[in-house]
Every structure is written in structure tokens, then in C-alpha cells.
C-alpha positions in Angstrom: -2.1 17.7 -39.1 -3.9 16.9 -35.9 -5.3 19.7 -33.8 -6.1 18.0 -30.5 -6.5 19.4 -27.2 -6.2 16.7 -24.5 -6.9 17.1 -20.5 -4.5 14.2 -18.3 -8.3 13.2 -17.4 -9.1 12.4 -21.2 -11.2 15.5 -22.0 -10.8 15.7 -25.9 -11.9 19.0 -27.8 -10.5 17.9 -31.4 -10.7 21.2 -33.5 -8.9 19.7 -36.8 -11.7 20.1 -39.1 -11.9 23.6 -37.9 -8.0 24.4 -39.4 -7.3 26.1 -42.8 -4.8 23.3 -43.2 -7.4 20.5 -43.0 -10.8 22.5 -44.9 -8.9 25.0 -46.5 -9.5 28.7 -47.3 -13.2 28.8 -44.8 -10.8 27.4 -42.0 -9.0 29.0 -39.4 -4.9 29.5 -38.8 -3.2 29.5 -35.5 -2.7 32.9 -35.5 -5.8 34.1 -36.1 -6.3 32.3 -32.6 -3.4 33.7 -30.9 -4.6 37.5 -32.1 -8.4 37.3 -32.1 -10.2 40.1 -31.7 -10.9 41.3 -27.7 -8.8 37.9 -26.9 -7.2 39.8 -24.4 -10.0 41.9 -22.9 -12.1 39.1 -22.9 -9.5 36.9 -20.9 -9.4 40.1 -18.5 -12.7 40.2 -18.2 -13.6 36.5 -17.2 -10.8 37.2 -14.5 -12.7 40.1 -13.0 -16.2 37.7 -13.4 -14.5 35.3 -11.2 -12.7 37.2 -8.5 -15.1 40.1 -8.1 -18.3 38.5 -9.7 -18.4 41.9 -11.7 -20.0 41.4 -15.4 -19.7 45.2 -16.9 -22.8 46.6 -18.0 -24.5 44.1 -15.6 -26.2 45.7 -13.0 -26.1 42.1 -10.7 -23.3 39.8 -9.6 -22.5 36.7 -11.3 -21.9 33.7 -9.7 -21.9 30.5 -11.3 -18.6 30.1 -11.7 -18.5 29.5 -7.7 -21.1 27.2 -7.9 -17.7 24.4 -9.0 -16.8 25.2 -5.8 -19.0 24.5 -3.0 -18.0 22.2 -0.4 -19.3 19.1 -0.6 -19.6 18.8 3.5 -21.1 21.7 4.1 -24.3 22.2 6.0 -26.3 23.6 3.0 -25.3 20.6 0.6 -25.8 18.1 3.7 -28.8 19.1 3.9 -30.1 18.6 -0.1 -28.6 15.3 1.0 -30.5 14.6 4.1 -33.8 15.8 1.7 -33.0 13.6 -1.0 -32.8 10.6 1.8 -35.7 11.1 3.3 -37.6 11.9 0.2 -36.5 8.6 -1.2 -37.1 6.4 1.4 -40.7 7.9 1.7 -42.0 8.7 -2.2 -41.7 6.4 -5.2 -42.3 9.5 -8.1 -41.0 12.7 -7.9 -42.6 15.6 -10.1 -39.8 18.1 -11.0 -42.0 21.8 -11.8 -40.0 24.2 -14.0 -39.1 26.0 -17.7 -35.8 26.9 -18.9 -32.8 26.3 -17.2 -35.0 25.0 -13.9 -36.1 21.9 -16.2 -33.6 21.5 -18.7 -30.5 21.2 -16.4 -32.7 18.7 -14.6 -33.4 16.8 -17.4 -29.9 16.3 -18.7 -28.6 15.0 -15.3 -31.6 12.4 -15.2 -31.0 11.2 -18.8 -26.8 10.9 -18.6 -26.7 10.6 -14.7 -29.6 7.3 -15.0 -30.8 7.0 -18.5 -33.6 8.5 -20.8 -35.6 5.4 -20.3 -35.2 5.6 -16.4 -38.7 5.6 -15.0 -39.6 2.7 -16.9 -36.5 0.4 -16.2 -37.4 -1.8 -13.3 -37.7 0.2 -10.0 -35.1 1.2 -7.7 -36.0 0.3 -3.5 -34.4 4.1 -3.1 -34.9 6.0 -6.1 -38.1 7.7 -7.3 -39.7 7.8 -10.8 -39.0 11.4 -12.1 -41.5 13.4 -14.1 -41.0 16.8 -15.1 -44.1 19.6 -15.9 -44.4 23.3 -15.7 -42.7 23.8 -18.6 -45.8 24.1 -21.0 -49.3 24.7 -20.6 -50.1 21.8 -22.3 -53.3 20.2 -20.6 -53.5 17.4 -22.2 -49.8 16.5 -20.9 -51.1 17.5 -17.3 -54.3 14.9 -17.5 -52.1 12.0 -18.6 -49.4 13.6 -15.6 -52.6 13.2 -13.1 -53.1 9.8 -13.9 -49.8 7.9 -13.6 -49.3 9.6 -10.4 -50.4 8.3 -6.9 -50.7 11.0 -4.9 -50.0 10.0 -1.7 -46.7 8.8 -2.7 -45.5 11.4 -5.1 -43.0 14.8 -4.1 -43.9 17.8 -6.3 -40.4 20.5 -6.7 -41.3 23.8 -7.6 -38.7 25.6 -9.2 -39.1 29.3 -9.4 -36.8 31.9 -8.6 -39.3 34.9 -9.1 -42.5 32.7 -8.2 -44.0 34.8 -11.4 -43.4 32.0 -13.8 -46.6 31.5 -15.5 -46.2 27.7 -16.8 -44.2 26.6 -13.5 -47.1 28.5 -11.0 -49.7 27.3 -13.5 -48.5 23.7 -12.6 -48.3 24.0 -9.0 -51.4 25.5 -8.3 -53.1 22.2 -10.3 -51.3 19.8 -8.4 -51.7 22.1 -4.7 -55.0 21.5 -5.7 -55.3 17.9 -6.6 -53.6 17.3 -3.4 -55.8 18.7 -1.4 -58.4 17.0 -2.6 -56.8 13.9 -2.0 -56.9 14.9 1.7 -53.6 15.2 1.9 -51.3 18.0 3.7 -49.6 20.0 0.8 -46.5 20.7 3.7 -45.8 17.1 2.9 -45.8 16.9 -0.6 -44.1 20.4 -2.2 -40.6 21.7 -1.9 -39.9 25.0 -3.0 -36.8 25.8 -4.8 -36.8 30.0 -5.0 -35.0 33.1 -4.0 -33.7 33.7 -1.0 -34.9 36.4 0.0 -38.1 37.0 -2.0 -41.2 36.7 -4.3 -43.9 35.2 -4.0 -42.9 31.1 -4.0 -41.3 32.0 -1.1 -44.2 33.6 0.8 -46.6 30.4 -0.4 -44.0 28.2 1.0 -43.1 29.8 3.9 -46.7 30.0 4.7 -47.6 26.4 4.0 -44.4 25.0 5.8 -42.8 23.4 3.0 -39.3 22.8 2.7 -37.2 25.3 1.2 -34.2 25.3 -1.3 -32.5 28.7 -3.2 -31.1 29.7 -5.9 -28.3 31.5 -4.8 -28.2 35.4 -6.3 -25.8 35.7 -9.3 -27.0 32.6 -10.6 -29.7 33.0 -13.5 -31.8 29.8 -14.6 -29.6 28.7 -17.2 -26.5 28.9 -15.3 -28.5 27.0 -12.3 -27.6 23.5 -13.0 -25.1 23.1 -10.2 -26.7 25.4 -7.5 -29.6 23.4 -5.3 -32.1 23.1 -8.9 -30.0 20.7 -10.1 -28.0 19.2 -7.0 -31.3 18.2 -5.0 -32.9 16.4 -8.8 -29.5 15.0 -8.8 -29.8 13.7 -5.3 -32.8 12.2 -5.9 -31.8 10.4 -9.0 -29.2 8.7 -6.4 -26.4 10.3 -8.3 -22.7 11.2 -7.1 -22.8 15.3 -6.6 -20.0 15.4 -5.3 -18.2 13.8 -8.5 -20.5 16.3 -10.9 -19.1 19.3 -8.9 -15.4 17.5 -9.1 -15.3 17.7 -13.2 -17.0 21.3 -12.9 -14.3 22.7 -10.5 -11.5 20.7 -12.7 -12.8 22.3 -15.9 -12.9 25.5 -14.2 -9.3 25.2 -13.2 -7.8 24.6 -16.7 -9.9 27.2 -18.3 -8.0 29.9 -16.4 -5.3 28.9 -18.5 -3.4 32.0 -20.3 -2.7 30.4 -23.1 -5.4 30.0 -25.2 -4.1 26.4 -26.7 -4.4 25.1 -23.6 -7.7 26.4 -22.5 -10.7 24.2 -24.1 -14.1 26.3 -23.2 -12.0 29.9 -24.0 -10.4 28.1 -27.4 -14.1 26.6 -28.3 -15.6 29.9 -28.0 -12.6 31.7 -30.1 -13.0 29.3 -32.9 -16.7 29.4 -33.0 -16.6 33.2 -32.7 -13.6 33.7 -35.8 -16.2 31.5 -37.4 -18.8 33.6 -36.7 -17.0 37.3 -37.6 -14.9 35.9 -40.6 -17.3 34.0 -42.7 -20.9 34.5 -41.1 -21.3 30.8 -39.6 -24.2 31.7 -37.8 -25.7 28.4 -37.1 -24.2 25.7 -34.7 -25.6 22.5 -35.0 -24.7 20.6 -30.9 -25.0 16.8 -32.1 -24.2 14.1 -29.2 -23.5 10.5 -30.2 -25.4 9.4 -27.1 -29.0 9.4 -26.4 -28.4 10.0 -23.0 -26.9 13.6 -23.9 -29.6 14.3 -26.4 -30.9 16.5 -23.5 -27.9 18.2 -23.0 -28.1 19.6 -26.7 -31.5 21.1 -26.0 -30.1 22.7 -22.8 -27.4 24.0 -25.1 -30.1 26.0 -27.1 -31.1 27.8 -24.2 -27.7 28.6 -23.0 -26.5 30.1 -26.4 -29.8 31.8 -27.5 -30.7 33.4 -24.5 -27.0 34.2 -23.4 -25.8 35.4 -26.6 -28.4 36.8 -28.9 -29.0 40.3 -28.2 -30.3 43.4 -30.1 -27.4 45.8 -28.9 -24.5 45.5 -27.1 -22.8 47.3 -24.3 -22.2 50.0 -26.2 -25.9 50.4 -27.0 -25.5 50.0 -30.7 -27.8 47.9 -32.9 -26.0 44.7 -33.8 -28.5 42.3 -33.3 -26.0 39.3 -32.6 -25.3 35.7 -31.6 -25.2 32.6 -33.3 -28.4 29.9 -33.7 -28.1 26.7 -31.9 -29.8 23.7 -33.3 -29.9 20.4 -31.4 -29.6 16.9 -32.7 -28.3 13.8 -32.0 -26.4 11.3 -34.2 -26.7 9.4 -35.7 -30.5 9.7 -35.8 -30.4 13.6 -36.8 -28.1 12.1 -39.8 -30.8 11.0 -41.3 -32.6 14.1 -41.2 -30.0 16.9 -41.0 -27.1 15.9 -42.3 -28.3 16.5 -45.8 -28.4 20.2 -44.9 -25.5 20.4 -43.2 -23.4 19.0 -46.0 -25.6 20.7 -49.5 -27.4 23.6 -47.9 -26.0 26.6 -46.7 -22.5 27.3 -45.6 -23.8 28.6 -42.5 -23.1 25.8 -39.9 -20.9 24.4 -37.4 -21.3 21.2 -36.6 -20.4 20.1 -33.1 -20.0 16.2 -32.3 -19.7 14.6 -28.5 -18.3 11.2 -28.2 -18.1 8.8 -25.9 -15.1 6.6 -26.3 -16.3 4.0 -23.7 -19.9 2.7 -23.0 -18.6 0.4 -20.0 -21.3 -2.7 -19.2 -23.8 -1.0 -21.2 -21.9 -2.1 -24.8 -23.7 -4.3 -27.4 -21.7 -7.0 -29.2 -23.1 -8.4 -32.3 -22.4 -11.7 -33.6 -19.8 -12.3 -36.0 -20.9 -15.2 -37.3 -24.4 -17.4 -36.9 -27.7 -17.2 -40.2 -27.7 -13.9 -40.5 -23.9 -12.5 -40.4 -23.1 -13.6 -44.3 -26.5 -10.8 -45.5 -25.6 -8.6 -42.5 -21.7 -8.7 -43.1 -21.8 -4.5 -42.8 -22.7 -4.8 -39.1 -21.6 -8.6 -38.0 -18.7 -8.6 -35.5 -19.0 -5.0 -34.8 -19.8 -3.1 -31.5 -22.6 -0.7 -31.5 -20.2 1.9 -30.3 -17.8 1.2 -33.0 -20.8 1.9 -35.6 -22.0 4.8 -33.7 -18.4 6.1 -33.9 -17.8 5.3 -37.5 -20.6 7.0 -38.5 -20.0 9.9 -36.3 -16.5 10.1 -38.1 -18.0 9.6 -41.4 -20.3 12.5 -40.7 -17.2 15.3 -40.0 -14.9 13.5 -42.9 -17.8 14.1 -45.3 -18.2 17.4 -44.1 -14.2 18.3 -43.9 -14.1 16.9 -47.6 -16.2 19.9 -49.0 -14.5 22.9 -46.8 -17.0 22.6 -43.8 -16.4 22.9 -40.5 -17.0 20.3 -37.3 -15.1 19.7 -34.2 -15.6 16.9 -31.4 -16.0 17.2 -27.6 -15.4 13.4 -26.6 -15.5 11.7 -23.2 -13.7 8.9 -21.9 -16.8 7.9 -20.8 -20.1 9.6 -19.3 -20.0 9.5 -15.5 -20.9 12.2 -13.3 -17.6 13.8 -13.1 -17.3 13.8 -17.4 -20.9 15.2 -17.2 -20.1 18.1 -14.8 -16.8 18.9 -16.9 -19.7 19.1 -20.1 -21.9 20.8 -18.5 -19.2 23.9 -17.3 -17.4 24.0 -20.8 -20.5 25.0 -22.2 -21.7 26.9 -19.6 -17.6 28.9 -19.4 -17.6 29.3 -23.3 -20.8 30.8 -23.3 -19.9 33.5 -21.0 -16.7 34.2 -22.9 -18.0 34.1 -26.3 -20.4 36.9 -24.6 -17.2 38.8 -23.4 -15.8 38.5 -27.3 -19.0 39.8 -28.7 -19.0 42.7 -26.3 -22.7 41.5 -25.1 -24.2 41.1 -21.7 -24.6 37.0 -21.8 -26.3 37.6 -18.1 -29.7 39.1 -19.1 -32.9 38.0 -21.6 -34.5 41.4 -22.5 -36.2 39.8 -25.7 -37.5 37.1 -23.2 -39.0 39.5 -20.4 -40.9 41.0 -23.5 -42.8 38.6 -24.8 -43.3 37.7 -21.2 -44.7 41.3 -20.1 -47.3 41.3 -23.1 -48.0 37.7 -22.4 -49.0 39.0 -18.4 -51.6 41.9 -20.0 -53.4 38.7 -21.9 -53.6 36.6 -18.7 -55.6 39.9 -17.0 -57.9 39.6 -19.5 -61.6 37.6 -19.2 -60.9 34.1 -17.6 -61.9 31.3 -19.7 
């Protein structure tokens, strides 16, 4: 039996090889759905998020889910749009500076918005290269930065909501430099994109004159995609924001559906979560059938780990929880994973994303000509429809030996199927949090490592 759940836009979450019926006793029934543990105070719960912005035991608002919503002529997104212009009629490489969720948002909407292989495609009259740094303190990646950049013809981004991020600041304060030694006028070549209302990026910019963007409060930097961190990249990249926000707000809309069938991001999170609690499937392997989503799957990582593990929850009590998310892409991670994933451990989830239609970018090969008789297993065929046999091979194999997979596929990857990705992720996330009874909104292990990291840097210089 099928277990399909289909939007009218053609959305898919297909959840079959999740179902007792289809991998047997390790699978889950329908009414271990329908009565999940904290189903209903989690539903509850998400409603307050949304109407109030109220998280309990979260001492902030949260926002994103608003972010879906923003109106599309309004002054503050006109103006991202009248910066993105201007920027592109007057710089040919853009430098995007930031870690975490202020480069990995980024990232995916350059890869699936353009392509992976984008800045070195043939350029573009109006649309900039686009590098991204700050997020290592590599130097050897910063030298070979410096020299494929001109200068006088290249926008630096900051992206910093605290202006305290050591490998974003450590990346500006090169490049401020290396412009002015160029004799440039850094007002000319830096945008800030920081809090409102404070910190220190905010000072430096407002000192220097350079144009300002925010991250709106409620919204932390893995949840920033669709505020102005992602919007003004996406801009830039000469994408339709308005179409990404479109899928957002649609997948918002159906995932404030009561019935939990009908709901994709709240059933995703259920099933992983039963997964989790029933039969300790603590690893979940994201694997896109698309290169230009392999990014996504490393934005995933973020997302889950920092939202989700946490040493206690709201209760205070040591239960060190959350799930582990791997990345990898098929069908090259096939050849490296998938032996893992179908001998090693029963420990894993495997997650697929399709993308039933690759439009003018589809690859027919030959079905006949000198080499079709020795290459009969791939003569006649689409690259698509190898890429999706394989991706069904992957999940039959898997389903044949008790494991479990489901698929997210697309009818196609434009920006409004991206922005509908992007928020399912980003809405199960937050209710997986609400089912665990964690705070998904904070990263205390991450402000650690970060605070011991800070009493190293005040060391000797060297």
C-alpha cells in the first residue's frame, strides 16, 4: 500500500517505506501517528509560536515563521531590490562574509536558484560572480580568495547579527584592509547585514557609511534564510524572491493543517520522531538526487543539530537528545554510504529528494550509434531517468531488509519549490523540537565552545 502525501502544487512527501505494512515490524502504523506522544501539545504549541511568537522556556520571540509572509512591495524588500540593482549594474563579484546559517542559506539559494557551477558558466551583463568566506579561518582559502578578486569591482556582505563572530569579523577586517590599500573607499565596497539595534557591525557600519540590512529579532541564523541574509544574496543572484517567499507562505499554510495526514512538515517530524522514541533511529541521512541541492543537505545539518540536540530539556532534566544528520547526495554518496546504510547499523533514516522534472537542462543519450550495443544499460535513457532509478533502487533495497527511507520530491526546482523546501525543513524542525519537549531556538553547547575559544584569542598574538 501506497502512503503518499500530495500538495495540488505537486509537493510529494512519500512515507511508504516508513509503514509497518511495507518494512514490517521496525515500521510505523497509522495509529501510532494519529496518537503520538505530545501530538497534541505540540500542535498547540506551534499555534501559540505563530500567533504570539511565544516559544516556552525561550526567553526571546520567534519569528521565522513570519518571514513567509512579508510583502513583497513593501519599502524594506524594495529596497534589497533597489541594492541588488545597483550593485549589479556596478560590481561583477560579490563576496558573501558569514558561518552557519548566514552562509549556508546563502549557498543553497546560489547552487538551486543558479547552479553549483555558476561563477564559472559564462558571465551574466547583470549578475555578479559570488564567493562566499568568513566561514573558516582557513588562510590559505583567503590568499587564493585575494587573488581572483579585483578589487575595485567586487561588493563584500558581512553577515553578522552580534558583530562578535570571530571567522566572519576575522574576514572582514582582511578584506577592510585590502581595500584600503587599494585606495579605495570601504563605504563603497561593504554592506552590513546585522542587528537592528545593536553590536558592534552595526557601529563599524554606521560609522563608515555603509549600507545597512537586519536581521529581524526572533530570527536566529539558521532560521535566517528568508529574512534580508538570504533575500539580498538572492537578489543578487538575479533570482525571483518573490516566488521563494510564495512556496514558503504556501507551505506554511498547509502545515497549519489539524490533521496530521494532511500536514507534510508536522507528519515528517512525527514519523522521524516515532522513529526516533520506538526503535532508537538516531541518525538521518538528507540525500538529494540533485547536485544543485547538495547544499541544502549541509544546511540541513545545521538546522537539526543545533535546533535539536540539547543536553536537557525544558524541564531541566539530563536527556541529552536529538537525532544526527548526515548529508549526502545521490547517487554519488551511493557509492560511499549506501553500503552503511544498508549492512551497518540499524540506526538510520534515509531521506531522498527528487526532482521529477529537469526542464531544458535534461540529457538524452543515444539510443543507437558505436557505442549503444556495449553501453545497452544506459543507451536510450535520460540522465534523470537513471538518476531516478537508482534513487528508487536505493530505498527498494533498503525497504527489502526492514529499513526505513521516505522521499520529498519536486515537480521541479524553481524558486517557489525551493522556498516550499527550504520551510518544510525549517517548520519540522521546530515541531520535532515541540515533540521532544526541547528549546529548538537556542545553541548552549555552541556558545561554549565559543566562550573558551574567546579566552584563547586574548592570549599572545601570533
Amino acid at each position: 500500500m501506497a502512503h503518499v502525501l500530495e500538495l495540488n502544487d505537486g509537493f510529494h512527501l512519500n512515507y511508504t517505506n516508513l509503514m509497518a505494512d511495507c518494512i514490517g515490524a521496525l515500521g510505523i502504523r497509522e495509529d501510532e501517528i494519529l496518537k503520538a506522544p505530545r501530538l497534541n501539545r505540540a500542535m498547540a504549541a506551534m499555534r501559540t509560536l505563530r500567533e504570539k511568537g511565544q516559544v516556552r522556556g525561550h526567553d526571546e520571540p520567534v519569528l521565522f515563521t513570519r518571514l513567509p509572509y512579508q510583502a513583497t512591495e513593501s519599502e524594506h524588500l524594495q529596497r534589497i531590490r533597489q541594492w541588488g540593482q545597483r550593485v549589479r549594474r556596478n560590481f561583477r563579484s560579490v563576496v558573501s562574509l558569514g558561518i552557519g546559517g548566514s552562509y549556508l542559506g546563502n549557498q543553497v539559494l546560489l547552487d538551486a536558484g543558479r547552479s553549483p557551477f555558476w561563477n564559472n558558466l559564462p558571465p551574466e551583463e547583470d549578475t555578479p560572480r559570488i564567493f562566499f568566506a568568513g566561514n573558516n579561518v582557513d588562510p590559505a582559502s583567503i590568499h587564493d580568495l585575494d587573488r581572483i578578486l579585483s578589487l575595485p569591482e567586487t561588493m563584500f556582505v558581512v553577515i553578522s547579527k552580534s558583530g562578535t563572530t570571530t571567522e566572519t569579523m576575522a574576514a572582514f577586517m582582511h578584506f577592510y584592509r585590502r581595500v584600503q590599500e587599494a585606495g579605495l573607499e570601504p563605504a563603497h565596497h561593504f554592506t552590513a547585514v546585522t542587528d537592528p539595534e545593536q553590536g558592534i557591525l552595526l557601529e563599524i557600519a554606521r560609522e563608515q557609511g555603509f549600507p545597512v540590512f537586519f536581521v529581524p529579532p526572533g530570527v536566529g541564523g539558521r532560521w535566517s534564510v528568508l529574512s534580508d541574509a538570504g533575500l539580498m544574496i538572492g537578489e543578487l543572484a538575479g533570482l525571483n524572491t518573490h516566488e521563494l517567499l510564495q512556496g514558503a507562505r504556501q507551505m506554511d499554510q498547509v502545515c497549519q493543517r489539524e490533521n496530521i495526514l494532511e500536514n507534510p512538515g508536522y507528519l515528517y517530524a512525527v514519523l522521524c520522531h516515532l522513529f526516533y522514541r520506538k526503535s532508537d533511529i538516531n541518525e538521518v541521512v538528507l540525500m538529494p538526487y540533485c547536485d544543485a541541492l547538495k547544499s541544502l543537505a549541509l544546511w540541513y545539518v545545521q538546522l537539526l543539530a543545533e535546533s535539536l540536540g540539547k543536553e536537557r530539556d525544558r524541564k531541566g532534566r539530563r536527556v541529552h537528545e536529538g537525532r544526527t544528520p548526515i548529508a549526502a547526495l545521490g547517487t554519488t554518496d551511493m557509492h560511499a554510504q549506501t553500503q552503511q546504510h544498508r549492512e551497518g547499523r540499524r540506526n538510520k533514516l534515509l531521506t531522498t529528494i527528487a526532482i521529477r522534472d529537469f526542464g531544458q537542462k535534461e540529457i538524452h543519450l543515444p539510443a543507437e550509434g558505436d557505442l549503444a550495443d556495449r553501453l545497452s544499460f544506459v543507451a536510450g535513457h535520460s540522465f534523470s531517468h537513471i538518476l531516478d532509478a537508482a534513487r528508487r533502487a536505493n530505498e527498494d533495497a533498503l525497504a527489502a531488509d526492514g529499513r526505513p527511507s521516505c522521499c520529498v520530491s519536486l515537480p521541479c526546482l524553481s524558486e517557489f519549490t525551493l522556498g516550499q523546501l527550504l520551510y518544510f525543513f525549517e517548520i519540522a524542525t521546530a515541531f520535532e523540537g515541540e515533540l521532544l519537549n526541547v528549546n529548538a531556538f537556542n545553541q548552549p553547547g555552541v556558545e561554549h565552545y565559543k566562550k573558551i575559544m574567546k579566552k584563547l584569542l586574548d592570549g599572545p598574538r601570533r
